[in-house]
C-alpha positions in Angstrom: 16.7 1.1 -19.5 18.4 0.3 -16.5 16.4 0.9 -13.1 18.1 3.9 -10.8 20.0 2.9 -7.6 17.1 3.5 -5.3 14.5 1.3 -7.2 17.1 -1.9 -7.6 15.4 -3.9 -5.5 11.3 -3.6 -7.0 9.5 -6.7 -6.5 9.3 -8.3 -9.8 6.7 -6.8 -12.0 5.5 -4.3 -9.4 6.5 -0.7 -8.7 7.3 -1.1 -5.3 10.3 -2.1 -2.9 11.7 -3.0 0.6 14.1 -1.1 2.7 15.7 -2.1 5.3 14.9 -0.5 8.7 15.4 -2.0 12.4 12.0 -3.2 13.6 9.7 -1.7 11.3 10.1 -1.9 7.2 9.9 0.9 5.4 7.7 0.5 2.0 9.1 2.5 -1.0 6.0 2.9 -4.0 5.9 5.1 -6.9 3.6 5.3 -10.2 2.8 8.0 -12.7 0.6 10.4 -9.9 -0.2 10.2 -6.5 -2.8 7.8 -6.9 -1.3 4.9 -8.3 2.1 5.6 -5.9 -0.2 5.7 -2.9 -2.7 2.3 -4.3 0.8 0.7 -4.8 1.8 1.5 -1.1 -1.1 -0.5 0.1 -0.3 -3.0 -1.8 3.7 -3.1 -0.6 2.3 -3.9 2.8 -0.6 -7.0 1.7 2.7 -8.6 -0.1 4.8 -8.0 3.2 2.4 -9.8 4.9 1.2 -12.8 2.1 2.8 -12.7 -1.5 -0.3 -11.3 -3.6 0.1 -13.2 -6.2 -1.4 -16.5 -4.2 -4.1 -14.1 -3.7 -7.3 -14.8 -5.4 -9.6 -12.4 -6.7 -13.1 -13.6 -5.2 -15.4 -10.9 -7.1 -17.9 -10.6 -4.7 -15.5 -9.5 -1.8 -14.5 -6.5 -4.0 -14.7 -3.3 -1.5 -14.6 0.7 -1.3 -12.2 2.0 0.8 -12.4 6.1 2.2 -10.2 7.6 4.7 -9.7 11.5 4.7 -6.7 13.7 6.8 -6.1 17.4 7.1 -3.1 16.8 4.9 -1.2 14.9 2.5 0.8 12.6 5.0 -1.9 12.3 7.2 -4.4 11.1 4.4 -1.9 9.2 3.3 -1.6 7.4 7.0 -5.1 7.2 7.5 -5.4 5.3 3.9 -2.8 3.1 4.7 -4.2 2.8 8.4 -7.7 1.9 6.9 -6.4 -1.0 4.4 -4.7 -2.2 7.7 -7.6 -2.3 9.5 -9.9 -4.7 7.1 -7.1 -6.6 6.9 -6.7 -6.9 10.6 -10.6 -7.4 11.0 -11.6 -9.5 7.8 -8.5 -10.8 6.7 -9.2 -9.1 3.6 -5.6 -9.1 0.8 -5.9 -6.5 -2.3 -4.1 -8.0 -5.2 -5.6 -5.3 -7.3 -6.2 -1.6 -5.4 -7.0 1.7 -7.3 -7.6 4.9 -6.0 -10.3 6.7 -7.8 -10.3 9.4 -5.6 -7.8 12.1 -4.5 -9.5 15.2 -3.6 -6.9 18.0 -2.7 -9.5 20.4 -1.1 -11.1 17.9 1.5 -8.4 16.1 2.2 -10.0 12.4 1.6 -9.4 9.4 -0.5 -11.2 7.1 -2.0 -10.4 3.6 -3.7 -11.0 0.7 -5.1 -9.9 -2.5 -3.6 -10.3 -6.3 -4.8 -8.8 -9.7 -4.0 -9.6 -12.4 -1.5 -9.6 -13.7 2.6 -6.0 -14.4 3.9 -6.1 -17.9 5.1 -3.4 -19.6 7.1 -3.9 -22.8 5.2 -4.1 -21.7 2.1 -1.2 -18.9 1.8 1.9 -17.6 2.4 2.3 -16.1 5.3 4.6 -12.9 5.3 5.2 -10.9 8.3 3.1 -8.9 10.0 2.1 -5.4 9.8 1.0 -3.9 13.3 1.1 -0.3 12.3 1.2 2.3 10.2 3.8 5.3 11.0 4.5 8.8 10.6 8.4 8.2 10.8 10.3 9.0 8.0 7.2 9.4 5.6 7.7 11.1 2.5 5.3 11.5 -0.5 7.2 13.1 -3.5 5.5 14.2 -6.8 6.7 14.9 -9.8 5.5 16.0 -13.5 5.7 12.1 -14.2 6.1 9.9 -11.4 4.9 10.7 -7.5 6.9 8.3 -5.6 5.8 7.5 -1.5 7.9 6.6 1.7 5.9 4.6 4.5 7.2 3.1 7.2 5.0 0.4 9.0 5.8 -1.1 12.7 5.9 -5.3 12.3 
């Protein structure tokens, strides 16, 4: 079956694509729930910054990531903030990220994250993200797909 208009442009084999937008890009995710639409956010911005498929997976790296909001766009931003973050300080890429955690009532994530150390010489490099933003952000959720909006400043 033929993807609709708005999902055209998915990176191959991944449920995510980029949009056009000025300075910034704006990352477009989706999966079956909120969790895998929000994990495949985080990955949309590793691949804007390195292809994750030259990524890889050194086991013992493997790491937890928690961020929590006071509601669903700002736990949302503060997950995508966080990824950002370890990336920014460890240079750390997920090719594989799962969230295992969504809690509703508290407001705060929790997931999964694995893949290796970015290195200049060894991979791709992408563009930059700087930041995550609130602009335009829309998280969407259906009985069988949840589908995410985030813009980031590069």
């Amino acid at each position: 079956s033929a993807l609709p208009e708005h999902k055209s442009q998915a990176v191959s084999g991944q449920k995510f694509e980029y949009l056009d937008h000025t300075a910034d890009v704006q990352c477009h995710a989706w999966g079956v729930d909120l969790k895998e639409a929000f994990a495949n956010a985080g990955l949309a911005m590793y691949n804007y910054m390195t292809p994750i498929s030259g990524i890889e997976v050194d086991a013992s790296l493997a790491r937890k990531f928690e961020a929590q909001g006071h509601d669903m766009e700002s736990l949302l931003f503060n997950f995508m903030d966080e990824l950002l973050f370890d990336f920014h300080t460890e240079f750390f890429v997920c090719k594989r990220l799962e969230v295992t955690r969504l809690d509703r009532q508290n407001w705060c994530i929790e997931a999964r994250g694995e893949g290796g150390k970015f290195s200049r010489e060894k991979h791709e490099c992408g563009t930059e993200v700087k930041a995550i933003t609130y602009s335009a952000m829309q998280i969407l959720e259906g009985p069988e797909e949840a589908e995410v909006f985030v813009i980031v400043d590069i």
